[in-house]
C-alpha positions in Angstrom: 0.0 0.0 0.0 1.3 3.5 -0.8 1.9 5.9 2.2 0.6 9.8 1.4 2.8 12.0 3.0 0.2 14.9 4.1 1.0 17.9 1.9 1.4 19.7 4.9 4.6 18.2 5.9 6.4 18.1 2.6 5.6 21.8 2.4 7.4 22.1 5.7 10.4 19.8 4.8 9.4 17.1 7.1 9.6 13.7 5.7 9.5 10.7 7.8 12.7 9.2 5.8 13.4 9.2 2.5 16.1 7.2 0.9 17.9 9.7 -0.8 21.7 8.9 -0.5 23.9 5.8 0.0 24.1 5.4 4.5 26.6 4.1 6.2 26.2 0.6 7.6 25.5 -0.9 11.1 28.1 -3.6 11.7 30.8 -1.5 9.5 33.1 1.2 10.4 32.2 4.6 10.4 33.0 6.8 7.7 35.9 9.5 8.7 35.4 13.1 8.7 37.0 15.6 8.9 35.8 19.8 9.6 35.0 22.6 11.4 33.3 22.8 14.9 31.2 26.0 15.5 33.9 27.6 17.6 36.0 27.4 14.1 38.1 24.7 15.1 39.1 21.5 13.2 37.1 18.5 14.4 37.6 15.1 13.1 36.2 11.8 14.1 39.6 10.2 14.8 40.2 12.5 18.0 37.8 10.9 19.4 39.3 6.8 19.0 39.0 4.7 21.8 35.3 6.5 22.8 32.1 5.6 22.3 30.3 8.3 19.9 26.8 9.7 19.3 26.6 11.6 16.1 23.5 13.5 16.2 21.8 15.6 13.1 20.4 19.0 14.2 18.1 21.6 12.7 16.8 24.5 15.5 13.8 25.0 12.9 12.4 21.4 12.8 9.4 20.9 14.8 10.8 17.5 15.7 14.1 18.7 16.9 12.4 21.5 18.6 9.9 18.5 20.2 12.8 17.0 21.7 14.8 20.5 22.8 11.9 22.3 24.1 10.5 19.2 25.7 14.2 18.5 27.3 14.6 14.9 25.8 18.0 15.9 23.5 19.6 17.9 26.5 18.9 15.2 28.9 20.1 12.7 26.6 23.5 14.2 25.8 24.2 14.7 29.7 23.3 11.1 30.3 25.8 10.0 27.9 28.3 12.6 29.2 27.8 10.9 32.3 28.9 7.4 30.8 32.2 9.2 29.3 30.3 9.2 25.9 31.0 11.9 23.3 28.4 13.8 21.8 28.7 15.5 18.2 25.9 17.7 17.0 25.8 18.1 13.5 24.7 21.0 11.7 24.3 19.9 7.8 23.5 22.9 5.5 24.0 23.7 1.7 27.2 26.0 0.7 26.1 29.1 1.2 25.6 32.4 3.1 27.6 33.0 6.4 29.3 30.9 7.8 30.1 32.3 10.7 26.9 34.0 11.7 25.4 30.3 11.0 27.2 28.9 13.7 27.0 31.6 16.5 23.3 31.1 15.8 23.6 27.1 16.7 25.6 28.2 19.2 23.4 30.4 21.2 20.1 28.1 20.6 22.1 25.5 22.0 23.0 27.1 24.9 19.6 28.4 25.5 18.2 24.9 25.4 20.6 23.8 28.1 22.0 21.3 25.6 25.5 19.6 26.4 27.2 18.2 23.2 30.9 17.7 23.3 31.4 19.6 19.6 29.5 21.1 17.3 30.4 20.3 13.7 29.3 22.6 11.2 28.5 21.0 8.2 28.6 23.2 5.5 28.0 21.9 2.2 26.8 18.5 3.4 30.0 16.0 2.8 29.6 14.5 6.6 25.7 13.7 6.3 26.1 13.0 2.6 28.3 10.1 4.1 26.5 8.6 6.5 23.9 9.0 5.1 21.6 11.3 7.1 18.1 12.4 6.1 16.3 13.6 8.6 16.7 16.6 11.6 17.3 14.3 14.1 19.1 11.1 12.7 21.6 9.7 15.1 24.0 7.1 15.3 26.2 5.7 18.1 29.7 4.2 16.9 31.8 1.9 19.5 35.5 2.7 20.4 37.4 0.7 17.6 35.2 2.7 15.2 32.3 0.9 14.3 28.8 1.9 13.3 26.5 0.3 16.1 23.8 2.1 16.3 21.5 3.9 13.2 17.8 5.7 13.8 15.7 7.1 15.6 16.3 9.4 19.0 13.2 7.5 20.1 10.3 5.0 19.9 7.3 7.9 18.9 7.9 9.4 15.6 5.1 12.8 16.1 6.3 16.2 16.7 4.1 15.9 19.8 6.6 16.6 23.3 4.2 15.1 25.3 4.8 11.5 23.6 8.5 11.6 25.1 7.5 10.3 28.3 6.1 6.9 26.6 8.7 6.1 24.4 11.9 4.4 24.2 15.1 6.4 23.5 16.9 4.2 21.5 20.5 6.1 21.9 19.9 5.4 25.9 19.5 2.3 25.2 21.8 1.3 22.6 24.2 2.9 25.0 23.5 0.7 27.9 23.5 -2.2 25.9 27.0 -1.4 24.2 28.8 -0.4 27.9 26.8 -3.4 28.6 28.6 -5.8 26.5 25.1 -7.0 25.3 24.0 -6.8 21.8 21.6 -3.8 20.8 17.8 -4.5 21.4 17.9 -2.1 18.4 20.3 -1.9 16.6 18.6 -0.2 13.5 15.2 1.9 13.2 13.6 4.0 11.5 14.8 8.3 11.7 12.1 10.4 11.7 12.1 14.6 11.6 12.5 17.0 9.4 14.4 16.4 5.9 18.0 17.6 6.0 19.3 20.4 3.8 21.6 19.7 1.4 20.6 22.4 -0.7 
C-alpha cells in the first residue's frame, strides 16, 4: 500500500525518511570526517578513537528537533551520555552558502539556551559529513563503538510525532543502545527508522 505524506509536511520539509543517499552501515566502520566545529576549530572523528560516539543531526527550525529540545529529551540525553564518558557531536548539515560564521554563533546560542551539552559542534557546511552517513532527517543519530564501528543507526526515540508530550512513553533508542554497548550486550535495536525533518543539502 502506498503511504501519502500529508502535503502539509512536505511543504514544511518534514519527511518521515526518505532514501535519498547511500548510508553508512551498522556492523561496519564509520565513515571518517574531517571539519570545522562552530567555535571554528578542526574537528575530526579520529580525536575521538577509543570512545564511544553519538553523532546526532540537528536543525533549530524542525518541529521534531524542537519537540525534543523544548520538551528536554535531547539535553537530557546528551548529559546522560556525558555521564557514561560518551562523546556527543551535533551536526549542523547545510547547503554552501551564506555565512558561515553568523550560521554557527546562531547554533551556538540556541544551543546554549536549550541547556544542551554536546561535546562539539560540527558545522557541516555543504553537506559532505551527512552525505556520508547517510543522514536524512533533523534528528538522525548514530552511536559508533570505540574501535570505530557503526553500532547504532535511527531514531532518538520509539514515537515518531512532533508531539513533546509523547516523550514520556517512548523508548530512547540512543539510551539504550548505549547501555546495551557499555553493557557488553547486543543492541535491542540496533537499527530503526529516523524520523524529523528532511536535512538540507541544498
Amino acid at each position: 500500500m502506498k503511504r501519502t505524506i500529508p502535503s502539509s509536511l512536505i511543504a514544511a520539509g518534514m519527511l518521515l525518511a526518505g532514501a535519498v543517499h547511500a548510508e553508512a552501515v551498522v556492523g561496519q566502520q564509520a565513515p571518517a570526517f574531517s571539519g570545522t566545529d562552530s567555535a571554528g576549530k578542526p574537528v575530526s572523528l579520529s580525536q575521538f578513537k577509543g570512545k564511544y560516539v553519538v553523532m546526532e543531526w540537528i536543525n533549530p527550525e524542525c518541529p521534531f528537533v524542537k519537540k525534543h529540545y523544548d520538551g528536554g529529551n535531547m539535553p537530557g540525553t546528551q548529559k546522560y551520555a556525558a555521564g557514561k564518558g560518551v562523546v556527543w557531536v551535533a551536526v549542523s548539515t547545510s547547503a554552501d552558502s551564506g555565512d558561515r560564521n553568523a550560521k554557527a554563533a546562531a547554533v551556538n546560542d540556541w544551543l546554549k539556551a536549550k541547556g544542551a551539552a554536546p561535546t562539539v559542534t560540527v558545522m557541516d557546511t555543504g553537506g559532505a559529513i551527512g552525505r556520508a552517513y547517510g543522514a536524512r532527517t533533523t534528528p538522525h543519530m548514530y552511536l559508533i563503538d570505540p574501535n570505530g564501528k557503526l553500532v547504532y543507526a535511527g531514531a532518538i526515540d520509539s514515537k515518531p510525532t512532533a508531539n513533546p508530550a509523547d516523550i514520556k512513553t517512548a523508548t530512547n533508542y540512543v539510551v539504550q543502545a548505549i547501555d546495551d554497548s557499555l553493557a557488553g550486550k547486543p543492541l535491542a535495536q540496533a537499527v530503526t527508522k529516523p524520523y524529523g525533518c528532511s536535512v538540507k543539502y541544498g
